[in-house]
C-alpha positions as CSV (number, residue, x, y, z in Angstrom):
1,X,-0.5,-31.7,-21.2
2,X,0.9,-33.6,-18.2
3,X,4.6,-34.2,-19.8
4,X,4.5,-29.9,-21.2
5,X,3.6,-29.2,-17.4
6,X,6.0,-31.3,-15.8
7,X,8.9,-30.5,-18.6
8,X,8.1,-27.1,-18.0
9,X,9.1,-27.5,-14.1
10,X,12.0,-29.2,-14.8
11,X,13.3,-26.3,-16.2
12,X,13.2,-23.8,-13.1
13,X,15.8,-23.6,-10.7
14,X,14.3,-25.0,-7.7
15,X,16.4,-22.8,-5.0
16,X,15.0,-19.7,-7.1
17,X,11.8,-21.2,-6.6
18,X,11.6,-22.5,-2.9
19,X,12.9,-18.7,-2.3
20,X,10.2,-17.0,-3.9
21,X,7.5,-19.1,-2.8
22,X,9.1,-18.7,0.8
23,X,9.2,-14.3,0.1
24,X,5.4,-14.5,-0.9
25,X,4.4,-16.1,2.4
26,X,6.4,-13.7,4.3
27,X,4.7,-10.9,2.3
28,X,0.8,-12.1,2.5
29,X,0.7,-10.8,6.2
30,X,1.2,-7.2,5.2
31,X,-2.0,-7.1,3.2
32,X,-4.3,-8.0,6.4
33,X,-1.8,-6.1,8.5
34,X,-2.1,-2.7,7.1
35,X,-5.7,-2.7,7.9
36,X,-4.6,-3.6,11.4
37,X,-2.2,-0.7,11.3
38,X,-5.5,1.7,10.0
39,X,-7.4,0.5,12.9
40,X,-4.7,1.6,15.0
41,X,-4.7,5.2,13.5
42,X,-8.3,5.8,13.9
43,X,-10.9,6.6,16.7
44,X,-11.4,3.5,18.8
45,X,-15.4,3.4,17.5
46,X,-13.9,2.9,14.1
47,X,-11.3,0.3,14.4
48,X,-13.0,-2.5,13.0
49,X,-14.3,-0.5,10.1
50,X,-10.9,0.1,9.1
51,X,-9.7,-3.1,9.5
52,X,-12.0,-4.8,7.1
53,X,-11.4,-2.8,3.5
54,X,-8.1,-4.9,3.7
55,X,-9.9,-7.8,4.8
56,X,-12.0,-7.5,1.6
57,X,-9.3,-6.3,-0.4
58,X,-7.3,-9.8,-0.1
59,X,-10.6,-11.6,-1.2
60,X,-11.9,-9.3,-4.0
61,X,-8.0,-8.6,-5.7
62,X,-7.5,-12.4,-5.7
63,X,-10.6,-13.1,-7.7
64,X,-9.7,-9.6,-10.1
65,X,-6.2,-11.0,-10.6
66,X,-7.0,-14.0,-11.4
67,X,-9.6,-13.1,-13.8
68,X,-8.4,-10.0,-15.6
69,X,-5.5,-8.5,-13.5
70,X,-2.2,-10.6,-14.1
71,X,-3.2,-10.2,-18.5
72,X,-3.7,-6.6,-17.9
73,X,-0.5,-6.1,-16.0
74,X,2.2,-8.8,-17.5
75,X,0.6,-9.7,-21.0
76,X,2.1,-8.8,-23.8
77,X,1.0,-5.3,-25.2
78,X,1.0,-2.2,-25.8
79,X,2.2,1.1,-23.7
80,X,-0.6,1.2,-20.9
81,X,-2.2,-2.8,-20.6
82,X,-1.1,-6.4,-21.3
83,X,-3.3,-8.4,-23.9
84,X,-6.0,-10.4,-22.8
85,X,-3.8,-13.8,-23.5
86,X,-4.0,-14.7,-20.1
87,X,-7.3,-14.0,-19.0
88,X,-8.3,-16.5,-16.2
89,X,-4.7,-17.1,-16.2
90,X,-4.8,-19.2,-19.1
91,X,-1.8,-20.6,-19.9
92,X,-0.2,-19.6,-16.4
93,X,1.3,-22.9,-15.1
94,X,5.0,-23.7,-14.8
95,X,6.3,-22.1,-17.7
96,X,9.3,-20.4,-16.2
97,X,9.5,-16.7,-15.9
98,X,13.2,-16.0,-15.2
99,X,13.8,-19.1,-13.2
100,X,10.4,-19.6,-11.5
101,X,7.3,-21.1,-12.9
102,X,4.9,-18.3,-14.1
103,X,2.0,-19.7,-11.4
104,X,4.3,-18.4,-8.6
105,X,5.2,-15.4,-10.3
106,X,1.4,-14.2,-11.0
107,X,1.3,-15.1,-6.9
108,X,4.1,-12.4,-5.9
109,X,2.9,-10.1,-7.9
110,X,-0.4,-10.5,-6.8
111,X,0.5,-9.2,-3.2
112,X,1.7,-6.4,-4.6
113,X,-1.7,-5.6,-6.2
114,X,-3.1,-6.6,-2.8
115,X,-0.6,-4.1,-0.6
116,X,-1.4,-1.1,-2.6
117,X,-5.1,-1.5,-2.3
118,X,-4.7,-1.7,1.0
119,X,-3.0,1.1,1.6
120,X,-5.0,2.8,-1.1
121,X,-8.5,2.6,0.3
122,X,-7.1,3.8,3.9
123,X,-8.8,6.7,2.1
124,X,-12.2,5.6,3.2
125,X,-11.0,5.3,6.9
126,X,-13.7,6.8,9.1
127,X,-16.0,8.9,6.9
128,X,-16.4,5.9,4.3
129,X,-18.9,3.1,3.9
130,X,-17.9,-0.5,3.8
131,X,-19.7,-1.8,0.8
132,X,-18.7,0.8,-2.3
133,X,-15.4,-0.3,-1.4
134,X,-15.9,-3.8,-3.3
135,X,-16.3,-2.2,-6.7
136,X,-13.6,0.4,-6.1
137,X,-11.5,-2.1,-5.7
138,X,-12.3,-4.4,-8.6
139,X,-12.4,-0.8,-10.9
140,X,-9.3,0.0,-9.6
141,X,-7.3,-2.5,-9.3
142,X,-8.0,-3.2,-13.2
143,X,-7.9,0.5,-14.5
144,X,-5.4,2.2,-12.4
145,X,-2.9,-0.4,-10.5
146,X,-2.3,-3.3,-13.3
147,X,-2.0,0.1,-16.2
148,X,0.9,1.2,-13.9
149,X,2.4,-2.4,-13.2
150,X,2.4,-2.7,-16.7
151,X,3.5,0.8,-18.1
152,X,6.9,0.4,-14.9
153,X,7.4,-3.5,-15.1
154,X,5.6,-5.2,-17.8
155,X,6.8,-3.5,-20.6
156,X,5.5,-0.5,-20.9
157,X,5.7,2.9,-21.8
158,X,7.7,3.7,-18.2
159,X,10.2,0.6,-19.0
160,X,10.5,1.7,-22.6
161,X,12.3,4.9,-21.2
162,X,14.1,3.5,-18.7
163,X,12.8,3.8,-15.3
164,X,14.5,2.4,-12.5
165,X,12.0,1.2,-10.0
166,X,12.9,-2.1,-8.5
167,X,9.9,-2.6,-5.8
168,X,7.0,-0.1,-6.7
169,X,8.1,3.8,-5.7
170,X,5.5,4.6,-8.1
171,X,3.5,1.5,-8.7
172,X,3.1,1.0,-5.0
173,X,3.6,4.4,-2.9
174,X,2.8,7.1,-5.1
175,X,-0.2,5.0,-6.5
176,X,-1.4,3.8,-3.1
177,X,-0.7,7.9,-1.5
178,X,-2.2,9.5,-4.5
179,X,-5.4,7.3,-4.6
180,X,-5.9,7.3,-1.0
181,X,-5.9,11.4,-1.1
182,X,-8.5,11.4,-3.9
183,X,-10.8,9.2,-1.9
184,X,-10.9,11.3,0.9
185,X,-10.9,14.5,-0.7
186,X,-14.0,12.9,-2.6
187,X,-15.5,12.2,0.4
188,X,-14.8,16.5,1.5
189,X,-15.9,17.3,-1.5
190,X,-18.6,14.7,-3.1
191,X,-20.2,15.7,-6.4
192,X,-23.2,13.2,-6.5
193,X,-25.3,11.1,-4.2
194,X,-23.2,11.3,-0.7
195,X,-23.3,15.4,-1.9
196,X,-24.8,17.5,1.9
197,X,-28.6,16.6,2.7
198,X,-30.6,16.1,5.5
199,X,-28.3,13.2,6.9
200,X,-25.3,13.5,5.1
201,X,-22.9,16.5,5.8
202,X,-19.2,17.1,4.3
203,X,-17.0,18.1,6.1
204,X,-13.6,18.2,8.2
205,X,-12.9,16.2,11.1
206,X,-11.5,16.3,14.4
207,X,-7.9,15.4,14.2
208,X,-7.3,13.0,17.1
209,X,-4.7,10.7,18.6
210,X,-4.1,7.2,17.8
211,X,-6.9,5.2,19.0
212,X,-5.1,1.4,19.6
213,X,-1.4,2.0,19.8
214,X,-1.1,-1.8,20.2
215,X,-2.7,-2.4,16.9
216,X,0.4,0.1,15.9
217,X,3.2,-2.2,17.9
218,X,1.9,-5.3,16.0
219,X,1.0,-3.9,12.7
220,X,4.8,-2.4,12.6
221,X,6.5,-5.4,13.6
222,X,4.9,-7.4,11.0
223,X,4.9,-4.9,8.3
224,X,8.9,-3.9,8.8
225,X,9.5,-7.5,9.0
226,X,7.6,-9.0,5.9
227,X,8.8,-6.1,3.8
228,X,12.2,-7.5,3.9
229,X,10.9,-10.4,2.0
230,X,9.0,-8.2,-0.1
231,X,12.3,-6.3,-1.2
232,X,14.6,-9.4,-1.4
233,X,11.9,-11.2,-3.6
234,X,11.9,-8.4,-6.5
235,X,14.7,-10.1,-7.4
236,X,12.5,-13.0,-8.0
237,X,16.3,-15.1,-8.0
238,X,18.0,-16.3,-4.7
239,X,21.4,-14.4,-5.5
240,X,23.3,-11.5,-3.5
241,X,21.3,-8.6,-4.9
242,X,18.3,-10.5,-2.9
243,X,21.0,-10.2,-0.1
244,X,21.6,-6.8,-0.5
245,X,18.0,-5.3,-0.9
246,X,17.0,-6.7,2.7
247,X,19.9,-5.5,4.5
248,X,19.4,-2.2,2.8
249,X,15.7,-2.1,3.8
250,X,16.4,-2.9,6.9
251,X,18.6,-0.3,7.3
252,X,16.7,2.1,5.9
253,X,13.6,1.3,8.1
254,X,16.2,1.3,10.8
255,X,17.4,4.9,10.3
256,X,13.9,6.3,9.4
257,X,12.2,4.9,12.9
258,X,15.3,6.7,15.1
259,X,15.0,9.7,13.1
260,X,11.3,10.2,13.6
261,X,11.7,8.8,16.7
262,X,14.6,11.2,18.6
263,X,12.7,14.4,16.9
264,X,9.4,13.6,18.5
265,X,11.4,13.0,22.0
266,X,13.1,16.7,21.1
267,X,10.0,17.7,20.9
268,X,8.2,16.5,23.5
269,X,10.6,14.7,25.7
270,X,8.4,11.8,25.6
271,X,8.7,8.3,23.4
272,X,5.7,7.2,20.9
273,X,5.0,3.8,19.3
274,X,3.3,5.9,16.7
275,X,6.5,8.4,15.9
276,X,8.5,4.3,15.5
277,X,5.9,3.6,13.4
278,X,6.1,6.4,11.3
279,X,9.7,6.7,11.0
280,X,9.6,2.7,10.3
281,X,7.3,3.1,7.6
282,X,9.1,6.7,5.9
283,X,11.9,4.9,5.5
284,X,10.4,1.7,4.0
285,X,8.7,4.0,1.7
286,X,11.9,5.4,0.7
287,X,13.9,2.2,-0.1
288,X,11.6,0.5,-2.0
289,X,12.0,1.4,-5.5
290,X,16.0,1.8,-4.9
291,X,16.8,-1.2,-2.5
292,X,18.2,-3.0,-6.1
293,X,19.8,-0.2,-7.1
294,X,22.3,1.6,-3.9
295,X,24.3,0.5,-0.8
296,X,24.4,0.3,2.7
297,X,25.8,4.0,3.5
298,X,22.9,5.6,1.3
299,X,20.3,3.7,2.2
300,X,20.9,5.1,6.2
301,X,21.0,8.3,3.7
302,X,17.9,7.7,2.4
303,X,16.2,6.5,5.6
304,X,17.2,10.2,7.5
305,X,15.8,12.0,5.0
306,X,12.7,10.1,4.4
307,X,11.8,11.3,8.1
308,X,12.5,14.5,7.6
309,X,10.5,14.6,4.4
310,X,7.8,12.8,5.7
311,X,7.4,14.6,8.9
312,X,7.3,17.9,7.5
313,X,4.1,16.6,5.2
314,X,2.6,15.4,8.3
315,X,2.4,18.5,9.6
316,X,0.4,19.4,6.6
317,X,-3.3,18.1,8.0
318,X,-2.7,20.1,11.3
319,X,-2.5,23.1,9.9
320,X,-5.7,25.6,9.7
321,X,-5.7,25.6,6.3
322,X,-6.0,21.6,6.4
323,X,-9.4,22.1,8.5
324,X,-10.5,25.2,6.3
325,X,-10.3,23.1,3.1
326,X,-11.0,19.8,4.6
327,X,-8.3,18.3,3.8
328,X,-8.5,15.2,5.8
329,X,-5.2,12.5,5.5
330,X,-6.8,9.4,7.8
331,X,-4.1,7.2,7.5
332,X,-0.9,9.5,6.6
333,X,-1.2,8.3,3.4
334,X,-0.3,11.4,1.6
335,X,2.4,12.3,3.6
336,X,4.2,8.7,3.9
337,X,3.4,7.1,0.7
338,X,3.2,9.7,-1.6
339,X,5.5,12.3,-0.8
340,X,7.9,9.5,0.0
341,X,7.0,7.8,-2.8
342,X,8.0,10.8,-5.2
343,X,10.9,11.9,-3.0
344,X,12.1,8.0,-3.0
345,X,11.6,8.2,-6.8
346,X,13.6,10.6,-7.8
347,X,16.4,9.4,-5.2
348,X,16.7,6.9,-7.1
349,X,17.5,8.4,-9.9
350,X,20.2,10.2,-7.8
351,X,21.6,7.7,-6.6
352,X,21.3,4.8,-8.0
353,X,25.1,2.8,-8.7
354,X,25.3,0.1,-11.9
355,X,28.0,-1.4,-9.6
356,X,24.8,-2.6,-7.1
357,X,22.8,-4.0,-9.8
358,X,25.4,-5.6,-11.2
359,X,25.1,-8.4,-7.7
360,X,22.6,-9.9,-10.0
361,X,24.0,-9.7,-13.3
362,X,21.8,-6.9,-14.2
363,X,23.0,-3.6,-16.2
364,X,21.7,-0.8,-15.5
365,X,23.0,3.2,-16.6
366,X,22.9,4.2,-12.8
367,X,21.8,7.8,-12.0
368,X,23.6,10.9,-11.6
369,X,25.8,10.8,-8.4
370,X,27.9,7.6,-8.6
371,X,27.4,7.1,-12.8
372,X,27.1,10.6,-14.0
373,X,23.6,9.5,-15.8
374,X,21.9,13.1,-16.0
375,X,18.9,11.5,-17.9
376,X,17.8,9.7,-15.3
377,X,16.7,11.9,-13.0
378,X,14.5,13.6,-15.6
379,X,13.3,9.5,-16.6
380,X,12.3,9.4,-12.5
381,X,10.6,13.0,-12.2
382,X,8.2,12.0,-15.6
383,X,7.8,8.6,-13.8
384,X,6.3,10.3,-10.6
385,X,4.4,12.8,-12.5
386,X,2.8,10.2,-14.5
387,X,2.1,8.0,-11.6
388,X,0.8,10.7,-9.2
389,X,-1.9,11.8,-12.6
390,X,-3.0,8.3,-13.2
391,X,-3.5,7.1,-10.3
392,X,-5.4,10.6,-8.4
393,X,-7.5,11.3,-11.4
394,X,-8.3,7.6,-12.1
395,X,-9.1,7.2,-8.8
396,X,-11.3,10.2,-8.2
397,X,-13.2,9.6,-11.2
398,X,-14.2,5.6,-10.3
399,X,-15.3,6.9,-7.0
400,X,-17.5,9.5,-8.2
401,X,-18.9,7.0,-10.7
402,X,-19.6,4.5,-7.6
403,X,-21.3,7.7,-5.7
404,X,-23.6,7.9,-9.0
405,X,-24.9,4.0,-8.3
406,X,-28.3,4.1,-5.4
407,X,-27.4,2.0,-2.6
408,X,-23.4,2.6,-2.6
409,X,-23.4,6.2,-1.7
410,X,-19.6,6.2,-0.6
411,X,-20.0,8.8,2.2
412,X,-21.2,7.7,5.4
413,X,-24.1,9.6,7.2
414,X,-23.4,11.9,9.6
415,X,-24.9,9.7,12.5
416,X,-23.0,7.0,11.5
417,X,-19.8,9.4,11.7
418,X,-20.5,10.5,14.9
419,X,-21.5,7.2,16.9
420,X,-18.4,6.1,15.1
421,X,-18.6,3.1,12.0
422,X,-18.1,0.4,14.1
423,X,-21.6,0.8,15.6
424,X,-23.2,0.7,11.9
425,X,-21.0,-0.6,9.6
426,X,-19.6,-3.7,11.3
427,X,-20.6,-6.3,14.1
428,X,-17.6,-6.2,16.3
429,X,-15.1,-3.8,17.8
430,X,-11.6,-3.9,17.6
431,X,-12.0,-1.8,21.1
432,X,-14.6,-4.5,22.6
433,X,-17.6,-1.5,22.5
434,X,-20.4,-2.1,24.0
435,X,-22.9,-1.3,21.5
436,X,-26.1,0.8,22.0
437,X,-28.8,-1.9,21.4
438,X,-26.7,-4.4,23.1
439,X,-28.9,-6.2,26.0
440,X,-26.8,-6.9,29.3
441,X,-25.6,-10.6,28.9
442,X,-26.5,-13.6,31.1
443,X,-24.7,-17.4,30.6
444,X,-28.1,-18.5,31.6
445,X,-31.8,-18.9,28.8
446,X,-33.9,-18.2,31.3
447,X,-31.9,-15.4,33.1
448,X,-32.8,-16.6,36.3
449,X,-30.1,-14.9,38.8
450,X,-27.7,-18.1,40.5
451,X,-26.6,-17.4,44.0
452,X,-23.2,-18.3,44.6
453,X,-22.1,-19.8,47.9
């Protein structure tokens, strides 16, 4: 067993390796830090409480990936799941996949899983209760995100037609926008358990500002700077097309954070960390399933109009008809991540050149601007369609299920809501709250007051 092992590691390509392993430590902060972003977004009282779904989405999609995840995702098999050959990761040691052992591919691909659950339960973000999220995750994770890793990546019934995708447009975006808008129209509209009693009340809340903007500054410099890696890793091979995808990202990122940026100054003649942010994001959103696939001059393309496209979505949940049919979008989810996502999608098909993938030896037909490949914008639209379906009626239908289970309504009561979560749901603040049955402190056991000379 030793000598297979060790034979078996003699075969990868070491630089291919170090690289990889290098990209997935780069990438593990975004998990944590798009909870840090979410507690940015929200009310001050509810920072913490957004915070921690990612904190328990890191633990609980380790354990699910592990176990069932990485088989369902990258086994071999049919259209929608892997085979179950490598449940418990049996069998995943150094066996090279490409040029890296198969250990350190499962690990990559596992914060991939971990981003879009992260992003994905932003959908619980101040009406939400902490502990239903555990089994969303585990459900979801194994019924919704490794069926679409699969179907795009592993083989499935998206490869089989020829998708291009290089870093999750649909996996990642439209999964994690669609799935965070089915959460929280759930939680407008619940149908069992957290449905309007005596102490529970759907409804629509107060649109608000920002409530840390520093948990914004810090949440955007990490998640702009480890998605670089998370791009240049697809390639899962240190060669120029690893090159290529971070500069393009980074220009993308670039271009969407000036955009979003000068338009909110045209607006209001004043700058925002939060417009940077959003801009930032939009145009990560926008590269990610092309940054394989196009050069630098469209990616500054792409980052414009992801802006543009994403702002106007914004402006969606300020609207009256937002608050007359609930329609609450905590974390800009919906307009970022899944009407990005789609619009990156189908981009991609637009634009993708054969002459880019070509850096690393890969052919690929190109889509219909530089290589005249007609097809694959249609292959891209059925791509987002599909995505967008599985993942918002997968995901509304485990959360209703949870709802059905005593002890995990998913709705938080309306006290709860209004003193804001982090008084009820957690034991600290991310805004240093005082909290109501908090007695006044004193360094002293006896409290005896000490009179300083």
């Amino acid at each position: 067993m030793e000598s297979s092992v060790l034979q078996a590691w003699d075969a990868c390509d070491k630089i291919d390796t170090l690289f990889i392993l290098v990209c997935t430590v780069f990438c593990w902060p975004i998990v944590p830090t798009v909870g840090i972003a979410y507690g940015g977004y929200t009310w001050k009282r509810n920072g913490m409480a957004a915070v921690i779904p990612a904190l328990l989405t890191i633990a609980t999609c380790s354990i699910q990936w592990f176990v069932l995840g990485y088989t369902l995702a990258y086994g071999d098999g049919g259209l929608f799941f892997g085979n179950l050959k490598h449940l418990l990761h049996w069998g995943v040691l150094s066996e090279p996949v490409g040029t890296i052992p198969a250990i350190l591919f499962s690990e990559f691909q596992l914060v991939f899983e971990a981003t879009v659950c992260a992003i994905a339960v932003g959908g619980f973000c101040e009406r939400g209760r902490l502990l239903p999220v555990i089994p969303f995750i585990v459900l979801w994770s194994s019924l919704i995100y490794c069926p679409l890793a699969h179907m795009v990546w592993g083989g499935g019934l998206l490869e089989e037609i020829g998708v291009l995708d290089f870093a999750g447009g649909t996996p990642v975006h439209i999964c994690s926008g669609a799935t965070a808008t089915a959460i929280s129209i759930y939680l407008s509209y619940p149908l069992f358990r957290s449905r309007k009693s005596e102490i529970r009340t759907p409804t629509h809340i107060r649109i608000h500002r920002p409530g840390g903007s520093f948990f914004q500054l810090i949440a955007l410099i990490i998640i702009w700077g480890s998605w670089l890696a998370f791009d240049a890793g697809t390639t899962l091979a240190f060669n120029f097309q690893s090159v290529m995808a971070l500069c393009v990202t980074n220009l993308c990122a670039s271009a969407g954070a000036l955009t979003w940026a000068l338009m909110a100054f045209y607006e209001t003649g004043k700058w925002s960390i939060d417009s940077i942010f959003m801009g930032a994001i939009s145009g990560l959103v926008m590269i990610t399933p092309s940054a394989g696939f196009i050069d630098m001059p469209t990616a500054l393309g792409f980052g414009i109009l992801g802006a543009l496209i994403c702002r106007q979505a914004l402006r969606i949940k300020f609207t009256k008809f937002a608050q007359h049919w609930r329609w609450v979008d905590n974390g800009d989810t919906f307009a970022t991540h899944c009407v990005g996502g789609v619009a990156a999608t189908i981009c991609t098909g637009l634009f993708a050149q054969k002459e880019v993938a070509a850096y690393a030896g890969v052919d690929v037909p190109g889509g219909v601007f530089f290589d005249g490949n007609i097809r694959q914008l249609w292959v891209q639209i059925v791509e987002a369609l599909i995505g967008f379906t599985w993942s918002f009626v997968g995901s509304y239908i485990i959360i209703a299920l949870i709802d059905c289970v005593p002890g995990l309504e998913v709705l938080a009561i309306d006290k709860h809501i209004s003193e804001g979560l982090d008084f009820n749901e957690t034991e600290e603040s991310l805004a240093g709250l005082d909290y109501p049955d908090e007695v006044d402190y004193s360094p002293m056991t006896n409290k005896r007051t000490i009179a300083l000379d």
